[in-house]
N, C-alpha and C positions, 0 to 999 in steps of 0.2 A: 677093482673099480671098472666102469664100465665103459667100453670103446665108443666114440661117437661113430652110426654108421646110416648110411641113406633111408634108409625106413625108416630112424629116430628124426630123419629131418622131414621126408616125407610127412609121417605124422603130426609134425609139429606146425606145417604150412598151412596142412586142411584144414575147413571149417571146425572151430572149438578144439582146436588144438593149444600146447602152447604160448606161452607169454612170452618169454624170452629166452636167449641164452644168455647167461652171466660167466665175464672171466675176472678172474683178481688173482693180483701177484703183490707177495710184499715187499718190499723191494730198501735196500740202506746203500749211505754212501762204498763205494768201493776202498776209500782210504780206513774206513770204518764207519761205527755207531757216532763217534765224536766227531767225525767232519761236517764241516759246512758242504748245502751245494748249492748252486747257481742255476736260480730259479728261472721262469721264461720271462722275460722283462718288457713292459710295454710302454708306448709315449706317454708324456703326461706333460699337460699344460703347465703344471710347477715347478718342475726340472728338466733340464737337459740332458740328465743321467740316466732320465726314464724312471722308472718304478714297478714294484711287484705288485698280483693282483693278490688279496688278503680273503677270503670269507670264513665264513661262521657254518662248520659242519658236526654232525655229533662223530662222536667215535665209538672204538667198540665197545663200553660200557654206558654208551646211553647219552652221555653227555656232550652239551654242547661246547664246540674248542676252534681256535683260531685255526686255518689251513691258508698255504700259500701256491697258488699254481705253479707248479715244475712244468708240468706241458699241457696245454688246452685242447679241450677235444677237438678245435679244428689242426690245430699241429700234430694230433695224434690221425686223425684222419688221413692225413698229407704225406704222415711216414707209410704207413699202410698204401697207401695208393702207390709212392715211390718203391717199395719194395716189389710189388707186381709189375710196374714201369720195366723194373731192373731183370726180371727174370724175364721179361719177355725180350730185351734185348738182349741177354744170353740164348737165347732159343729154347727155353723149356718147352719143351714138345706138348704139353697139355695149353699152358699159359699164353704160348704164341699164338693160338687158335682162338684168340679170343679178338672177338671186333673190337674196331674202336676206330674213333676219328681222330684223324690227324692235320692238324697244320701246317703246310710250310714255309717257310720262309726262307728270301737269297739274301746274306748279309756277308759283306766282306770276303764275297767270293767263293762263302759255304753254303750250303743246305741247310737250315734250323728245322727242326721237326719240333711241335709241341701237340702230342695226344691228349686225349681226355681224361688220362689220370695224369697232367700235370697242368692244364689248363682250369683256374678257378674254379670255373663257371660250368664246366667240363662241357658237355652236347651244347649249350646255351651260353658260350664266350663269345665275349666282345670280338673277339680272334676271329673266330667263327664266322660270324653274323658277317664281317668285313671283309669277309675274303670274297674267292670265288672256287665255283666247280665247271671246268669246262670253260672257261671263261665267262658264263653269266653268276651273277652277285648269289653268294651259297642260298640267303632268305629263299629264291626262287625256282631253287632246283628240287626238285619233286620226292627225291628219296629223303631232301633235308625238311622238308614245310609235313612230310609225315611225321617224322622224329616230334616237329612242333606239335603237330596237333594232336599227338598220343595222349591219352588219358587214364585215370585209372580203371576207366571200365574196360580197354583196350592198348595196353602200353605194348605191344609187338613190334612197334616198328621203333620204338628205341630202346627195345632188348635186341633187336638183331642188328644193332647199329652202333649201340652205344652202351649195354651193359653196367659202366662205373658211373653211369649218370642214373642209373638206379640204386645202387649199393652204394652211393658215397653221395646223392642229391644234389639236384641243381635247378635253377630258378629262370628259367627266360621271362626274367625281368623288365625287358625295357617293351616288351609284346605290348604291342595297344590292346590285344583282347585273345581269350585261351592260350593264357597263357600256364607255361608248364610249369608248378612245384611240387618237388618231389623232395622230400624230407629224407634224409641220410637213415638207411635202416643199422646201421651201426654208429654207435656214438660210444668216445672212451677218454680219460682224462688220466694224468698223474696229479696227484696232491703230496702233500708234505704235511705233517700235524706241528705246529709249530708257536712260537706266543709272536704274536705281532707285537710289532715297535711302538711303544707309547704314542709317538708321536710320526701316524705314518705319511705325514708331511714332509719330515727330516729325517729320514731314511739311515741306517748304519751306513758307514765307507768303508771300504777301503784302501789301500794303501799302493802305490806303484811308482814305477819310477824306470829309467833310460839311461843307460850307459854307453856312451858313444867311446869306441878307442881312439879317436882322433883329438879326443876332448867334449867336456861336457858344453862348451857352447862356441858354434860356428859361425861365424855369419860373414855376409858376401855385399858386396857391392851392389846398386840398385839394377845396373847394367847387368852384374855379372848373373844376379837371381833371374833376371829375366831369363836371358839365356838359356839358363838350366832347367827353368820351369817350360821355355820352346822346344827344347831336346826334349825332354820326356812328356809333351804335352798330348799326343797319339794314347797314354797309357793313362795319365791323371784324369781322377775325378775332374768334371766342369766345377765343382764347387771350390777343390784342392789350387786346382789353375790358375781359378780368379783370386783365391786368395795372395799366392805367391805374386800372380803379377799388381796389387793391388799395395803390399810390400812389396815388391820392387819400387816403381812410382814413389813412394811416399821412402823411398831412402834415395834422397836428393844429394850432391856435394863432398862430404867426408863422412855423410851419417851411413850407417851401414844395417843393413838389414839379419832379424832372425831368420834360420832355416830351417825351426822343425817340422811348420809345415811340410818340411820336404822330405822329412826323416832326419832330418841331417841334426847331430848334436844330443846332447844327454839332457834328460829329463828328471829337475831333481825329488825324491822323495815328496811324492801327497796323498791326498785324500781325495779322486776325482772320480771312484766308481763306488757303482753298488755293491756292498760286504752278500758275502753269502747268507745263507739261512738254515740253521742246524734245525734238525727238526726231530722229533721222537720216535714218528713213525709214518715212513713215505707208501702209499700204495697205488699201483695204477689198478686201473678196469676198465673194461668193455662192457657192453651191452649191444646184441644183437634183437632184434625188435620181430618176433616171427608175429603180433598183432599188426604194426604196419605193413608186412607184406602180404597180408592175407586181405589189402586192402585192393590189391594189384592185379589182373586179369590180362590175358596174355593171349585169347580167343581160342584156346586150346581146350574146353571144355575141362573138367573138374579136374580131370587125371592129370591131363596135358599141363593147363594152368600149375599144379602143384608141383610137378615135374621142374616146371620153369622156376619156380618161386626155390623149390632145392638147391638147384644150380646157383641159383642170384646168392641164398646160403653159402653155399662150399666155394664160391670163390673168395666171398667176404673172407670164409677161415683163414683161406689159404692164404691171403694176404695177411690177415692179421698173425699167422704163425709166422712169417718171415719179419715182420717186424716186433714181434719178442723178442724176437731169436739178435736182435740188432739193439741192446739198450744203447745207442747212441741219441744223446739230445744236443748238446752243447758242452763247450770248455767246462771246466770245472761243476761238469756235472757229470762224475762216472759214476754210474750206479749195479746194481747186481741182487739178483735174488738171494732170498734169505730161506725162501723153500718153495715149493713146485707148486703153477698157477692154479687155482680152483677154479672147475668150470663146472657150471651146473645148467640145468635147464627148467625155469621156475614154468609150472604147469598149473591148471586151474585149480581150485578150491588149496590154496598153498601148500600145493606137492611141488617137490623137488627132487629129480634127479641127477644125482653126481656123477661126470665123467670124466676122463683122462685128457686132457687138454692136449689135442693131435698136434704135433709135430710138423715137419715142413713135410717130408715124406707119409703121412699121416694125411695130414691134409690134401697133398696134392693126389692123395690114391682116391681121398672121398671126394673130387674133384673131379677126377676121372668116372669115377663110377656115376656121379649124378649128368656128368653130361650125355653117359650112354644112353642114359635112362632116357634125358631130355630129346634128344636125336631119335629114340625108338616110340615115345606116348608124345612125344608134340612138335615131331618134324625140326625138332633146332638142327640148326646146322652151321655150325663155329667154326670157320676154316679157313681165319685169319685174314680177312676180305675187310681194309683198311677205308673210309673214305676219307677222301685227300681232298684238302680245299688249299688252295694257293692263296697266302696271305699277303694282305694290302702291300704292296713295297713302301708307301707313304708312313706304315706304323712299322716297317724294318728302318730306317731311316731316322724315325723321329726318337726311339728308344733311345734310353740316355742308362747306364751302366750304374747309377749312384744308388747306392741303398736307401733303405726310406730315414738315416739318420743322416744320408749327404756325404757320408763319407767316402 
């Protein structure tokens, strides 16, 4: 099989090159074929417990069959970005060279940093826009309103700035006018093949339950709850807080309040979550997009430009190799390959060819190699030159800790 190497990416950037790269892994529970796992769960206006997302995809004999989302391309995006995040705070000597904007923030006496592969919006965050550079407001500072006005007929000044706001896309959205959308050149999902629930109103449960050793049910005085919920009040959720002081108040007299809000006390035997979802056959994939990046110009004339569009390539991999390399998604969803990723590269008139799906060391060599490339045909110059905007103290301040379920 055949190794991915910079003249297969080269080639595939140019004019009438390439359609994509495709990766697929198949992938089963880690307890086995029999286990349930635990899909990504999202709100829903019918329950409280949330719910899974269900669609209708064929499988590999043609047919069409129920699938339940395990992780959404933007979750799958997020681990990708996290995994390059994490190598660049090790010092990978390739990976640390790479630009990128950074936020900071003073909260409780620390420093908070938030880069552009961990910021939504990434170059075009809320973050962002509200800070400042040098003390004047970032919109007005001249290295950032180029970032803004890059296009695709000239996107240079946020490749040399901002890099994962090309490869992972981002939208300055609230712009009165040119404003920037750049569409994610990599997009990738887990599915699960599976039968949806007759009735996906009323979802399977399952079962759990709390065993306190002090006993299965505690409870305290209206005084005393308060008290306990003011001691740990610096660490509680604002939601948790109000509730215990809300019981407190309302156990007046002899009446005596519950504590599990607080933790405290056993919880007997129910039915108050989502059952897992056993499924026949889970697969993740990628897609790398070399048609949308061949949409992208970089003012480096043809050599140059494709140079750049490699790079914007081998870093996607590299990323993407580090987070295979990590099937971690959530609790009860351990998962594991059942045989080695297929990558291919679908080319015009439906040619396909098969290659060895690079490694992290694989990757970071083809990384390496296209950025020399990039440095000798179109002057890049990656040398880990961060821009730093000082965020609002007003949104360190107003941040509240609670997840989007309150808990």
């Amino acid at each position: 099989m055949e190794t991915l190497k910079l003249d297969d990416l080269l080639s595939a950037v140019e004019v009438g090159g390439a359609n994509c790269l495709r990766s697929v892994t198949e992938l089963e529970p880690a307890a086995g074929p029999h286990a349930s796992v635990a899909p990504a769960k999202f709100a829903s206006a019918r329950s409280d417990m949330g719910t899974y997302a269900y669609e209708t995809r064929y499988d590999e004999d043609g047919n069409p069959s129920d699938v339940v989302i395990i992780d959404s391309k933007q979750s799958q995006l997020n681990r990708v970005e996290h995994a390059l995040a994490e190598a660049i705070r090790d010092g990978h000597p390739v990976l640390s060279r790479l630009p990128r904007l950074v936020v900071e923030y003073e909260r409780n006496g620390e420093t908070v940093e938030l880069s552009d592969l961990e910021l939504p919006h990434r170059a075009f965050d809320g973050h962002v826009r509200a800070g400042s550079v040098d003390g004047s407001p970032a919109p007005t500072y001249e290295q950032y309103r180029a970032i803004r006005d890059a296009s695709p007929a000239n996107a240079r000044a946020l490749f040399d700035t901002s890099p994962a706001s090309l490869v992972f896309g981002s939208w300055d959205s609230t712009r009165a006018a040119r404003q920037g959308r750049w569409r994610s050149l990599l997009a990738g999902e887990i599915i699960g093949y599976c039968r949806k629930p007759a009735n996906s109103n009323e979802p399977e449960r399952k079962g759990g339950a709390r065993v306190d050793p002090m006993g299965m049910r505690i409870e305290l005085s209206g005084p005393e709850l308060k008290a306990l919920a003011e001691r740990q009040r610096v660490e509680l959720s604002g939601k948790t807080f109000e509730t215990l002081t809300k019981a407190a108040a309302a156990a007046k007299g002899d009446k005596r309040a519950k504590t599990s809000n607080a933790g405290l006390g056993g919880i007997p035997p129910s039915l108050e979550a989502l059952a897992g979802v056993a499924c026949r056959r889970i697969v993740r994939s990628h897609v790398l997009s070399f048609a949308a990046l061949r949409q992208i110009r970089f003012g480096a004339g043809p050599e140059g430009d494709a140079a750049c569009r490699a790079l914007l390539v081998s870093l996607a991999l590299s990323g993407l190799a580090r987070s295979d390399a990590e099937l971690v998604l959530r609790a009860n969803c351990d998962l594991v390959e059942t045989s080695p990723t297929r990558m291919e590269m679908l080319g015009r008139g439906g040619t396909t060819t098969e290659f060895a799906a690079p490694g992290i060391e694989a990757a970071d060599a083809l990384l390496a190699s296209a950025l020399d490339h990039a440095e000798s045909v179109a002057g890049v110059s990656w040398n880990g030159v961060v821009l730093r905007v000082a965020g609002d103290p007003a949104i360190a301040a107003g941040a509240a800790d609670d997840d989007a379920e309150g808990n």
